[in-house]
Structure formats: C-alpha cells, structure tokens
N, C-alpha and C positions, 0 to 999 in steps of 0.2 A: 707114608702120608702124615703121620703124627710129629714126623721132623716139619714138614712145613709151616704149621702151625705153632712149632715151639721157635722157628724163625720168625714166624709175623708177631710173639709175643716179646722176642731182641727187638724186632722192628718199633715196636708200638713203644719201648721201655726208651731206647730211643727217641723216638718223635715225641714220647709226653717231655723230657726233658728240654727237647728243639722247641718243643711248643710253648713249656713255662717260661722260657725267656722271652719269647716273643709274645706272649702274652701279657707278661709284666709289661714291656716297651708297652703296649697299647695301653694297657689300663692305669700307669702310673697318674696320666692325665687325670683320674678319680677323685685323686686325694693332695695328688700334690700341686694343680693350678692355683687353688685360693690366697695358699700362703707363700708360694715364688711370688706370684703375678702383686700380692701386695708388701712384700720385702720386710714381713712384719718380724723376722727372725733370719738368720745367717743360712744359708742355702745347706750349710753342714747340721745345722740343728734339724732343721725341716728332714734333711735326711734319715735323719737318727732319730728320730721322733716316727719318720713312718716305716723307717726298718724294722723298731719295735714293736709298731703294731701291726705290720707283716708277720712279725716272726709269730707275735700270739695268734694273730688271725689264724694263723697256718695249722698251730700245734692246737688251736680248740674247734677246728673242722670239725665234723662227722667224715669228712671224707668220701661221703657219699653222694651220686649224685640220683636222685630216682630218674633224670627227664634222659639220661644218658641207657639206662638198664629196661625201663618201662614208660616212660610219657611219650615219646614220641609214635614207637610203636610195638605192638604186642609181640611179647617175647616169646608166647607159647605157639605162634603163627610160625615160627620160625625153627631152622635145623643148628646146629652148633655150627658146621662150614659157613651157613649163609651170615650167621650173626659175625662169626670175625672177620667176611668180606665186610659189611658193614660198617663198624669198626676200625678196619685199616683205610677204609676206604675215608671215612671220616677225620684222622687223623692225618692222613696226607695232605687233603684238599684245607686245613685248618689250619697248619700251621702254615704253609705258603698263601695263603687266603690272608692271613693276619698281620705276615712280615713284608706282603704288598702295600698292607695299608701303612705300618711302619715306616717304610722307606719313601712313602711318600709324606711322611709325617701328619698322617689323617688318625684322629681317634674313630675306633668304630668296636663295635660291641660282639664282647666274646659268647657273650650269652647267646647272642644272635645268630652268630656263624655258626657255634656250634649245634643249636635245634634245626638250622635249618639242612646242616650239611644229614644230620640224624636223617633230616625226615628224607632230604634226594636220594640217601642212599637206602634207607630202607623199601623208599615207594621203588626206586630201581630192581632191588630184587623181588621186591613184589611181582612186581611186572611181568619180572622173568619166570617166575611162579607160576602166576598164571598162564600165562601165553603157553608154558609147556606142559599145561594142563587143560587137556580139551574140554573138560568137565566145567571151566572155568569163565569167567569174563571180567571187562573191566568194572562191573559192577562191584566183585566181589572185592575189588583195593580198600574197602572200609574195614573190612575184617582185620585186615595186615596193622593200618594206619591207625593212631590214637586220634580221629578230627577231632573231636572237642579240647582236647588240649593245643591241639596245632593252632586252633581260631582264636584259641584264649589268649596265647600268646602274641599271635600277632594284634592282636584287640590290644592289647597290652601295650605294645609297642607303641602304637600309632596315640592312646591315650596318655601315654606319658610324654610322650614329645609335645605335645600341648598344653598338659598339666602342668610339667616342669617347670616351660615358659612363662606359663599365666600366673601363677603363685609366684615363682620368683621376683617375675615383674610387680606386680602387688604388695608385698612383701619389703621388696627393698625400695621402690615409693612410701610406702608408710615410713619406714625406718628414717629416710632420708629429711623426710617432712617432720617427723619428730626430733632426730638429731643433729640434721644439716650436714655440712661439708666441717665443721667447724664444732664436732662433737666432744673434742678435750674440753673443751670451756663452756659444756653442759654442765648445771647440777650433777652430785655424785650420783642420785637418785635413778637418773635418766640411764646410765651406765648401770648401774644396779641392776634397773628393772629387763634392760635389754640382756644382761649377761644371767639373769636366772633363765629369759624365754630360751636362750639360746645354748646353755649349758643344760640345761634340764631336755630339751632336744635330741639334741648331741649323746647324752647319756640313755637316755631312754633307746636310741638309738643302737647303741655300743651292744648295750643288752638283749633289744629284742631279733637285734637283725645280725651281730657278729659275736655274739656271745652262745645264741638261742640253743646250741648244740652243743657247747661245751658238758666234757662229763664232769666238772666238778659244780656245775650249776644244780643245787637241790631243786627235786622237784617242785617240793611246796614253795622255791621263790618263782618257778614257772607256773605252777596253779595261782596264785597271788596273782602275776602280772597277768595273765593271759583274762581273771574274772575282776582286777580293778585296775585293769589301766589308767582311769583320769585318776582314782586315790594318789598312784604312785606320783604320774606328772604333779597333779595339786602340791604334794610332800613335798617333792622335789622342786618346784617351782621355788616357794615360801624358802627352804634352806639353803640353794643356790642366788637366792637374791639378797637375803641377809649377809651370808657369807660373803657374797663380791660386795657389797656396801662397807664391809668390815675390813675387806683388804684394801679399797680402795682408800678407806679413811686413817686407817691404822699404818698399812706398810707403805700406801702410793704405787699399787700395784696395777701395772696395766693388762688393764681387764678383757681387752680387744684382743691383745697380743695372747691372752691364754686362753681366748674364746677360739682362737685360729689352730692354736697348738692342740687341743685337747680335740677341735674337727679334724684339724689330718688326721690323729691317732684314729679317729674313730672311723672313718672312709677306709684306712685303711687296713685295720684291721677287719671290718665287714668285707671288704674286696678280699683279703688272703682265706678268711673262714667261707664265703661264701662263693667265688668265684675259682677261688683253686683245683674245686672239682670238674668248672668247665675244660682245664687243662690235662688231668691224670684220670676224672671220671671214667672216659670211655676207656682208657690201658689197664685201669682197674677190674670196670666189668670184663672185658676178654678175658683178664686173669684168671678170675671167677668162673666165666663161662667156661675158659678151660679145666680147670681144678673139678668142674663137676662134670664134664665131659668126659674125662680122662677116669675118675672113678667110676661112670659104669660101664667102660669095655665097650661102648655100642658104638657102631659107623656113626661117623661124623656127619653124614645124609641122613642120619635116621634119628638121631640123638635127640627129641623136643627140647626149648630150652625154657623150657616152664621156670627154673633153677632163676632166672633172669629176675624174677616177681619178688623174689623172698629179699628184704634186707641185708646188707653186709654190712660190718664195721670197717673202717679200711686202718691198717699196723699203723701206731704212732711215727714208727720211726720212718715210714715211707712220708708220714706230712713232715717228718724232721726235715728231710732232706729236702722236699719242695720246697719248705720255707727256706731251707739256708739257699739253694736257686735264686729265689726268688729276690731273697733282699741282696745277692752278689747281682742280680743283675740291676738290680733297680739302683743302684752304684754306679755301675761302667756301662751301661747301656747306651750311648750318645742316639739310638731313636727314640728310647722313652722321654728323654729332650727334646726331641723334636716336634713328639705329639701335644706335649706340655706348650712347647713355643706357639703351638695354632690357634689350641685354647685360651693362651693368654692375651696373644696377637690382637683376637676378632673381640675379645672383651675391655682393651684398655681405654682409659679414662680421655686419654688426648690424642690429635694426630698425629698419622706417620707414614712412615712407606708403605702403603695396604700389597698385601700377599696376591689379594685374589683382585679379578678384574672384574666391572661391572655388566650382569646380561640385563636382556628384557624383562625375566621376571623380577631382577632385583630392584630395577628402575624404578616398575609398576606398582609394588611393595610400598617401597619410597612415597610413590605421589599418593596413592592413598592414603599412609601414613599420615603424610601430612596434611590430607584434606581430611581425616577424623578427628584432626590435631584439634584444628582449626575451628572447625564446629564446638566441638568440646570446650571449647576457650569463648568461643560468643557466651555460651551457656553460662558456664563458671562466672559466680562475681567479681567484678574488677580488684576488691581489697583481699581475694582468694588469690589471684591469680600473680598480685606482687608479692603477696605473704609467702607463697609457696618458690616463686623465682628469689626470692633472699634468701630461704634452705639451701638451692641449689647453687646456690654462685658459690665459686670455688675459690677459697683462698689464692691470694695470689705471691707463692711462695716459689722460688726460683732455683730447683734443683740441676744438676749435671745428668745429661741423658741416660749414663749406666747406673745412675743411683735412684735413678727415681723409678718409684713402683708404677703397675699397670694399671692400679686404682690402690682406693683407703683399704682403712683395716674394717670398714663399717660394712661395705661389700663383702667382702673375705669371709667376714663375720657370718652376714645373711647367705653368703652360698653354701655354706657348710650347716647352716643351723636349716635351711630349705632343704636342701638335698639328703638329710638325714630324716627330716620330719616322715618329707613323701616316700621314702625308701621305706622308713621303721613301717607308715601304715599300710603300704602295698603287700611286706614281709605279714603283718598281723591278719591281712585279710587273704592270704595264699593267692596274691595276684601276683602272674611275672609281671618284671621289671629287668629293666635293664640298667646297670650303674651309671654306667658311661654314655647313655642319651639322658639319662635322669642330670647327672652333675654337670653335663656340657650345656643344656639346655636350660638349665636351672642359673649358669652364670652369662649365657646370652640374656634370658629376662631380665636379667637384675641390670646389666649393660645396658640394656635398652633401656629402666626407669631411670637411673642412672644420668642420664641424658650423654652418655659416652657416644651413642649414634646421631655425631648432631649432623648439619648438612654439608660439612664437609666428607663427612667420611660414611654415613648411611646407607650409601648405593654399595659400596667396597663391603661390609661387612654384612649386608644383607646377602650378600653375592657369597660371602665365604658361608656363611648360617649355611644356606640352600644346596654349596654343594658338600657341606659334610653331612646333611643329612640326606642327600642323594647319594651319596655314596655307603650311606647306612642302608638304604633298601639295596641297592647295587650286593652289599655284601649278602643279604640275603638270597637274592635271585641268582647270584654266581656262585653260591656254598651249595646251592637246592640242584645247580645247572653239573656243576664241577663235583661234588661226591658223587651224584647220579653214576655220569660218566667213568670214575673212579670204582666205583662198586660193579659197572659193567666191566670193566676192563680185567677187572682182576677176579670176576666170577667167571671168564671165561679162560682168560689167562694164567690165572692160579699163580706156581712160583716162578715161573718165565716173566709175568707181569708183576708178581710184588718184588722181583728183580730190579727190574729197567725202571718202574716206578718210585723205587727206593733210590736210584743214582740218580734220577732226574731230579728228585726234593733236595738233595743233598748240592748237585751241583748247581741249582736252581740257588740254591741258599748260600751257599759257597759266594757265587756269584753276585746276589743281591749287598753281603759283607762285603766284597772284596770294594763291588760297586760303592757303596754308604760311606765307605774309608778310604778309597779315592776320594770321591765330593768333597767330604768333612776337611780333609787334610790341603784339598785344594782351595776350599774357603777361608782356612787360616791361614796359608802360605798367599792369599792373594791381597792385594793393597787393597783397601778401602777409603772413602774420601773421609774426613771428620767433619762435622760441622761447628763454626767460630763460638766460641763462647766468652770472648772477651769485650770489652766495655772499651776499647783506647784503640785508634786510628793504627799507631805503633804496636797494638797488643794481638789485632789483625792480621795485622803483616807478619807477622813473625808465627801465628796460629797458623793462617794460611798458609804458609812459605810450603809445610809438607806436604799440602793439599798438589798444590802446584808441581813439587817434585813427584809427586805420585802419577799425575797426569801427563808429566812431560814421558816419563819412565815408560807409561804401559804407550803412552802415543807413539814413542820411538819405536814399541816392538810393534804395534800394530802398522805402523807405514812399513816397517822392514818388511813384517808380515806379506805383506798387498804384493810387495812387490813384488817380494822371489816367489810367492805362490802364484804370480799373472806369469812370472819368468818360467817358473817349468811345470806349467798349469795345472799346479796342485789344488785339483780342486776342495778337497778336505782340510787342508789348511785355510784355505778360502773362507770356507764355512765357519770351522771354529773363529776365524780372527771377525767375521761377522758377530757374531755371539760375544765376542768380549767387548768389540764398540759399541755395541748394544746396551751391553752393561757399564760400559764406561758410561757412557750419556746417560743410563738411567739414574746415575747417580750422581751424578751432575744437577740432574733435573729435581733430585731429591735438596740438593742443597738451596736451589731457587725458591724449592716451596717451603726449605723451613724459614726463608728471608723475614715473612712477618715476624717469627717468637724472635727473630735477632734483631729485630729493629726491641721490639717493644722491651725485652731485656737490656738496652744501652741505656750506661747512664748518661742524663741530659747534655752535660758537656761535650760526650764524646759521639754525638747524632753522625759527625762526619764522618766518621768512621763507616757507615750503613755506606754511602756514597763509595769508597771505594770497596766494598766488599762485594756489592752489586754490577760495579764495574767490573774486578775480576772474575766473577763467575759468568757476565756478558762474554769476558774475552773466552774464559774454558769452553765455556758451548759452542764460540765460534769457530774455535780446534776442534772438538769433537765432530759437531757438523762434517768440516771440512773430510776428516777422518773416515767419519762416516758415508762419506759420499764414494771416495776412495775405493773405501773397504765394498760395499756395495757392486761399485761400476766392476771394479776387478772378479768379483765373484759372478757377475751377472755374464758377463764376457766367456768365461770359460766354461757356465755350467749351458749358456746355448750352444756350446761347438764350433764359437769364433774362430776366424782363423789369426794364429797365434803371430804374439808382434815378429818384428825382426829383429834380428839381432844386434843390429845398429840403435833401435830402440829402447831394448833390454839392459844394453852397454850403455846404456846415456841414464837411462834410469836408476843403474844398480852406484852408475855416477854419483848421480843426484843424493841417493840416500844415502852414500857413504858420506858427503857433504854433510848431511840434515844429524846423522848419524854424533857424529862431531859436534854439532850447535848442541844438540838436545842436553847430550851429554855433561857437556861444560854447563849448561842450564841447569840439570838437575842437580850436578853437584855445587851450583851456588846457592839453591834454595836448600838443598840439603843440609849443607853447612851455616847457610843464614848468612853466606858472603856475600852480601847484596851491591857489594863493589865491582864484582867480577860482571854484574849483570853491564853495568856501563863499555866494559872492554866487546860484551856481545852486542850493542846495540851498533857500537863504533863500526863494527864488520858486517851489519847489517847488506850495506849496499852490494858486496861481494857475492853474497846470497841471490838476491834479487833475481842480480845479474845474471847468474847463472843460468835462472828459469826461464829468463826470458831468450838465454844465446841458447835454450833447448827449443823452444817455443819456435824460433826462430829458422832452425835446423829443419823442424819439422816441416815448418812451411812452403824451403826450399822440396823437402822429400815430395811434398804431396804434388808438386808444379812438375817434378822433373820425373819420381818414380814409382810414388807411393800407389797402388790398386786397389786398396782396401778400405772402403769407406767404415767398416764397423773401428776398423785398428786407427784410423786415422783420428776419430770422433772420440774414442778410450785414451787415445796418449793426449789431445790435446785438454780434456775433462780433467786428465792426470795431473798436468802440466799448471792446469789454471786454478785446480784447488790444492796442490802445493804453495802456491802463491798466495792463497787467499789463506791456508795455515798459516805461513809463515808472518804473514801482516796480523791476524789476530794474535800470534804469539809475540811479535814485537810490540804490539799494543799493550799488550801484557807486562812486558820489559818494562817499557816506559814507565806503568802505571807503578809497578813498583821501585824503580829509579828515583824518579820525581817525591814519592812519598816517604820515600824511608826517610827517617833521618837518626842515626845510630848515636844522637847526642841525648835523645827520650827515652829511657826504659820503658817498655811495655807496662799498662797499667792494669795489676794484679786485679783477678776476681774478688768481689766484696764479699764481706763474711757470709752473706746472705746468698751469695752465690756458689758459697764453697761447702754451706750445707744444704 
C-alpha cells in the first residue's frame, strides 16, 4: 500500500513541474501585456527584465500555500489516503484545466482553478464520507468544507472584476485629461508628478505583495509598514518625484519608459513569490502529508491529518528550481504568446482585424454605452467637453503596422501603476484576489477611457471582454465539476485509476503540444496578404505585385483542390479547402477595410494611386468569390450523397484545371519576379482560355439533350463551368489593370521619413 502512495508523490512531482510551465503560459499575460503591447523597450529587454523578477519572485516565496493545506477545507476532517486522493485529484484536473485555456490563448486565473478544483475535490470525498456513513447526512458537508473562506473568495473575484475596471477606467481618464496624447511636450513637472504616483505604487507594491515573505525582510521594516503605510507612500512619494524631476532635467531621461520597466519587474516578481505556490503548493503539502503519515506507522484510513494545520517552510532549493522552470519557459513558451496576443488584441489604440465576433449582449453593452455617453455630454459644459476632446486627439504620426505599438507609454504606465495599487491593498487587507482578472481587467478599463473602443470596433471588443470573463467563471465550474469527478475516480480506483489517469494527462498533453506546433508552424509556413504602404501609383503596383502572387498561388491550389476532391469525393479535403477560401476572403476583406488609413496616408500627388488599389482588390474579391463558390458547391454536392459526376465530366474538368493550372502559374511567377511584361503575353492568349469553357459548357449541353439523368450533377458542372469563367474575367481584369498601369520608366516612390519612423 505505501508503494502506491510513494507513486502518486513521482505523479504529483511530475505534474507540479507539467503544471509550472503551463502556468507560466497563462499567467505571463500579468506582467508582460503593458510593456509588449506599448513597445516602450526591445521584446528581449522586457524579457530579461521579467526573468529577473521571476527568478527573485521565486527564490523570496514562503513557498507556502495555507488555501492549498487548510483554507479550503479542514484537514483534521480528513484520513492521509483521502487527502492524497484530493491532491492528485487536483493536480490532474489543473494542469489540463490550465493548458486548455493556453491553447486556445485565453488568460484565465490560476488562483482560481486552483481553489476551486480544492473545493470539487474535497466536497467529492466528503460526500463519500458521508453517504458511507449512516450516522451522517448532507448537512454535516459544512464540517468537511472551510464556507467562509470559499464565499470570500468568490466575493473576491466577482468584486475585482469590477473594481479593476472602474479605477482603471478613472484613473487613466484623469491621466489622459491631464497629460493628453501629446505628453512628451508637457512641463517636466507633469512627468515628475505622475512618475512619483506611479513609481512610489509600483514599489510599495513590490514590497508589500512580492517581497512581504522574503526571510531577508527585518521585521521591524514589516512592523513599520504594516502601522504607517501612508508615512511610507508620503516618503516615497516626495523622493520618487524629486528624483524623476532630476533625471529628467539632468540626464533627459525617459521617465515613462522606466515607469513600464520597473512595473513588469514588479508584476512579476509578485506573480513568481506569490502565485508559484498555486503550482507546487498542493505536491508540497502531499509531501508533508506523507512525511508525517509515514512517521507514525498508522493505516492510511486511520491516520488524522491534523499535521495539514501546522506551517511548513518549503527547501530553497525546491523554489530554485521552480523559478529556473519558470523563466525557461516564460522564453520558449509560444502560448504564453499567445495569451499575451488577446490581452493586447482587445486593448489596442486603433483598428484592426478583431479576434472575437459580435453577440447580443455585446451589442446591447454598446447601445447603452453610448446612450450614458450621450446624456453625460448634454450635462457637461460645452468649453469641457472641447477642452477634454483636445487631450484626446491623437497625434497624427504615421507608423509601419509591425512597429507601431497597441497603445502609449501613458497607458502602459497607468496599467501597471493601477494593478499594483489594487493588488498591494487587497494583499494588506487579507482579501483574495486574483492577478490575472485584476491586470486584464484593469487594462480593458483604461482601453475603454482611452477611447481605443470607438464605434468601429466596440461591439468586437466588448464581445472579447465578455467572453474571457465567461470563460473565467467556466474555469471555475469545470475545475469544481472535473476534480469532483477526478477525486471519485481514483477514490475508488486507487492505482488502476491514478494509472489510466496519468496516461490520459500525458497523452492528453502530448497531444495539445503536438496540436499548438502544428497550427504555429502552419501559420508561418502559410502566405499572408500585406497591406500597401506606399504613397506612388508605381509604388503600388510593385507593393502589391506579391499580394497578387499570393493570391494567384493559394487560388491555383484551391480550384486544384475542388476539383480532385469532387473527382474522388474526398469529402475531407472538401472541407479543409472550404476553410482556406474562407480564409483567403477574409483577408481579402481585411485589406478593403484598411482602404481608409491608405487613402488618408497618400501623399496629395499621388491620390491616384487609391483608384487603382481599390480596383485591384475589387478584381481579388471577385476571384475569391468566384472560388468561393466553387469550393462551396463542390463540398455541398458530396457531403449530401450526390450522385458522383461522370467520368466524361471529371476528364473535361481535370482538363480544364490543368489548362488554368498553366495560366496561374506563368501569372504568379510574373508578379513574383515583377515581370510585368509577361503579364501582356497572358492577356494575348486570353481568348484561348475562354474558349475552352465555353467548348465545355457546350459539351455539356449536348450531354443533358442526349444522355445526361441527373439533374443535381448537371446543375454542379454547369455552376462549375460558369464561375470558371467569371474567375477567369476578374483575373483578366486584374491583368489589364496592371498592364495599362505599370510603366517600368518611374521608380516606385519611397516612404517619407515620416513614414519610415
């Protein structure tokens, strides 16, 4: 018996390891949104800046966690076997619980999964308790249960998602109202003043919430802080505003940029000191629980685990190695990327491709919004209400889409100076809190005063808000639903079930990786359109050219596609090749909508320019369409159980595309090469093309008079037939337009300085 048990503590040493990386991925989003999303330093500094305060967060733990050993629920209720079903059961359901939300690149809170997966599993063996206890009833579940901490927490939760919002929203309106869009050409003073509120924050911060346990902190500096908090801010306030007044006057040092720097450090070292134990806490306590289990010789059903109540210190060197984990994965981890990309997505300044789709409540959100707006603004006086829209207007400075940040440094600034404020007073007043709805929620508010939710993009980002915090209660009710379930399984199962359970995480996990690293590798091996950034009619054409080759390229595979999967009715092929003209078009559609910022970025001369750009992306769509239709009718035909064409038809059509096959090709590799002379030799053999479709077309017609039975096959080849033709005419229009325009005697007219930073 006492082997099994020293296998579920390999199991657990195991899964805390599975679990730190997959934790980090979730919670990187903490610390590192502010200063990616505002570009206010090199993505390698930002690195190395929060490795560092990983590494310390890590190594000035306590290591302990009390909600993992005693808050959730009473340890002396409980036998040593039933506590490490609890336990394993927690640690299974957590870390696949955590690396679902990763791969879909959702932040969601570890603190959260982890109390609640506690409470499923403990009320689970409760249950079991009782029931096989006649003595007993459901009444008695409060005995087992800690409720007052369970309600606090969740009280917790639901008031910091609000909190968050409403201060940060406040918060960075004042900021904005005071130092505009246009904060560098403020008095130094202005800077001063905001770099003491927000540095004296940030540190207070650092101290009371990621430091508060370190053993080299002397007491008497935590008796100090704990009986004069405001002394210490006041102090600190007054030295941190002199000091930036003095850098800024003396060295020209930018103040913004080390207000961002010294917040990541500070996020993240409170996330390694304080959130690290949601990872190793519960393989810790098992530890424990065994070590005193084991010293007194008693059955494992009989053993109380009173031992659970008392304090442990947990070995340095077990936080060594978490934190070196932790900053190797917060490195190579491409989903902690990806949670990072959501937070920064739903918060930036301008628009763009929005992620999420718009529902009813985001809508209804919306029209509210704007009808509080709206009142609010009768109220407010007229000379308020222009005064405050001159803060807000945005320079109008014209960067290249991969260099420009998701918002300023003023933002960056106020999410890390807010999210440390409310974190340091929740940590002083012994309320949970959770980081990762505190920091996410904290840079949705400030987005929102911001005016970054204007009414193009409101419904889309109101839509994302809604469902990452739906998916935050979700992670509670499926960690409460799923260790339940997990604690039953292997309370009855034992090592048969922490068996099969253990290969299921594993290949489970296996799987999700293999999954994340196909996608990854298929979204950088796949073409993407770029959008123009040139000023010159000739600067256009020549941007565009690989737009065009991009388009011909996947268009060529997608009709090849259609065809041979209608020809030996692959229906799965079908499918996928639907899903990439899906994609083809929707990024098609994404370069119509960036059509305004291209026009308003031309410079005056070259207006014409807009004229033919708007033309060629008229002619893509109308390929795409065309494509789309294709792709569509072919999949629709085979997944009803048509009956399949004939082979006469099949043969005409595999004709056809080896024809088209040929065009595209010579097409692509002129826009490829930029040999826009070749394009003239394809327009010439235009008619030859035509022809073709029409001596198929034609054929057909004869078929249906003389032999053809099938009206679904007859309806699908001549659909086929007729938007071949309407392809080939938008792609020749396409020809033309670029024939007619080029002229290879104008060099392309280079981006202006002003465009190139």
């Amino acid at each position: 018996m006492e082997n099994l048990y020293v296998y579920m503590l390999a199991a657990l040493a195991f899964l805390a390891i599975a679990d730190l990386v997959v934790g980090v991925s979730n919670d990187a989003v903490n610390f590192l949104n502010s200063a990616i999303g505002s570009k206010a330093v090199p993505f390698k500094t930002i690195m190395v800046v929060a490795s560092i305060g990983v590494a310390v967060g890590a190594l000035t733990s306590s290591g302990m966690m009390e909600v993992a050993r005693k808050g959730i629920f009473n340890p002396g209720e409980f036998m040593f076997n039933e506590i490490m079903v609890i336990f394993m059961a927690v640690m299974l359901t957590d870390i696949l619980l955590l690396d679902f939300f990763n791969t879909l690149g959702l932040p969601t809170s570890t603190t959260v999964s982890i109390v609640f997966e506690l409470l499923g599993a403990s009320v689970a063996v409760a249950l079991i308790k009782i029931y096989s206890d006649q003595g007993q009833s459901i009444i008695d579940l409060g005995k087992y249960i800690n409720n007052e901490k369970a309600i606090e927490i969740i009280l917790g939760i639901l008031l910091s998602v609000v909190v968050a919002f409403t201060i940060g929203a406040i918060i960075q309106y004042i900021s904005r109202l005071l130092l505009s869009f246009n904060f560098k050409e403020k008095p130094t003073w202005y800077s001063a003043i905001f770099s003491g509120f927000a540095i004296t924050s940030i540190m207070y911060f650092i101290i009371v919430k990621g430091l508060k346990n370190a053993a080299f902190m002397p007491p008497s500096v935590k008796e100090f802080l704990s009986a004069n908090p405001f002394t210490f801010v006041g102090i600190s306030f007054l030295t941190f505003t002199i000091l930036s007044y003095l850098a800024i006057k003396l060295f020209n040092a930018k103040i913004y940029t080390l207000i961002i720097i010294v917040g990541t450090f500070a996020l993240a070292v409170a996330f390694a000191g304080n959130d690290l134990v949601n990872f190793i806490g519960v393989p810790i306590a098992a530890y424990n629980s065994y070590e005193a289990w084991s010293a007194s010789g008693a059955n494992p059903s009989n053993y109380v685990m009173t031992a659970l109540g008392e304090p442990v210190q947990t070995e340095p060197y077990l936080l060594l190695i978490a934190g070196l984990i932790m900053v190797l994965t917060l490195w190579f981890s491409s989903k902690a990327k990806a949670v990072v990309k959501t937070s920064v997505d739903l918060s930036r300044q301008d628009e763009g491709t929005e992620r999420f789709e718009p529902n009813f409540l985001s809508r209804n959100v919306v029209r509210l919004t704007i009808g509080v707006n709206e009142t609010i603004n009768r109220i407010l006086p007229e000379s308020f209400r222009n005064w405050s829209n001159r803060q807000f207007q945005e320079p109008n400075v014209i960067i290249k889409g991969n260099d420009k940040p998701a918002f300023d440094l003023v933002r960056a600034a106020v999410n890390l100076m807010v999210a440390s404020v409310l974190i340091s007073i929740a940590t002083s007043m012994k309320l949970p809190l959770s980081t990762t709805y505190v920091t996410f929620m904290v840079a949705m508010g400030t987005s929102l005063a911001d005016r970054a939710w204007g009414t193009e993009s409101a419904v889309y980002r109101v839509a994302g808000v809604l469902n990452v915090i739906g998916g935050w209660f979700f992670t509670a009710f499926s960690a409460f639903v799923a260790a339940a379930f997990m604690a039953y399984v292997l309370y009855y199962g034992e090592g048969y079930a922490l068996a099969g359970l253990l290969v299921l995480a594993i290949v489970l996990l296996i799987r999700s990786y293999l999954s994340h690293r196909k996608s990854t590798k298929i979204m950088k091996e796949e073409d993407h359109l770029e959008r123009a950034e040139s000023s010159s009619t000739q600067g256009v054409i020549h941007e565009s050219a690989a737009n065009i080759a991009n388009v011909v390229k996947r268009g060529n595979r997608i009709y090849t596609s259609a065809i041979n999967g209608l020809a030996v009715q692959d229906l799965k092929r079908l499918r996928k090749n639907r899903q990439q003209i899906e994609k083809l078009s929707d990024e098609i559609d994404d370069l119509k909508g960036n059509i305004f910022y291209f026009i308003r970025n031309l410079e005056e001369p070259s207006v014409a320019a807009s004229n033919f750009y708007i033309n060629i992306l008229g002619h893509l769509q109308d390929m795409t369409q065309s494509l789309e239709y294709i792709s569509k009718a072919s999949h629709k035909h085979i997944n009803n159980n048509h009956k399949k064409l004939k082979f006469s038809q099949v043969k005409e059509l595999k004709d056809l595309d080896t024809k088209l096959e040929t065009l595209f090709e010579t097409t692509q590799i002129a826009f490829e090469t930029r040999s826009f002379e070749m394009i003239g030799a394809v327009i010439k053999d235009k008619i030859k093309i035509f022809d073709l479709v029409k001596e198929k077309i034609q054929r057909q017609v004869e078929r249906t008079r003389s032999e053809e039975s099938s009206p679904k096959n007859t309806t699908l080849y001549f659909s086929l037939l007729l938007e071949t033709k309407d392809l080939l005419t938008a792609m020749m229009n396409l020809l033309e337009e670029y024939y007619h325009s080029h002229d290879s005697s104008v060099a392309p007219a280079q981006p202006s300085l002003e465009q190139q930073q």
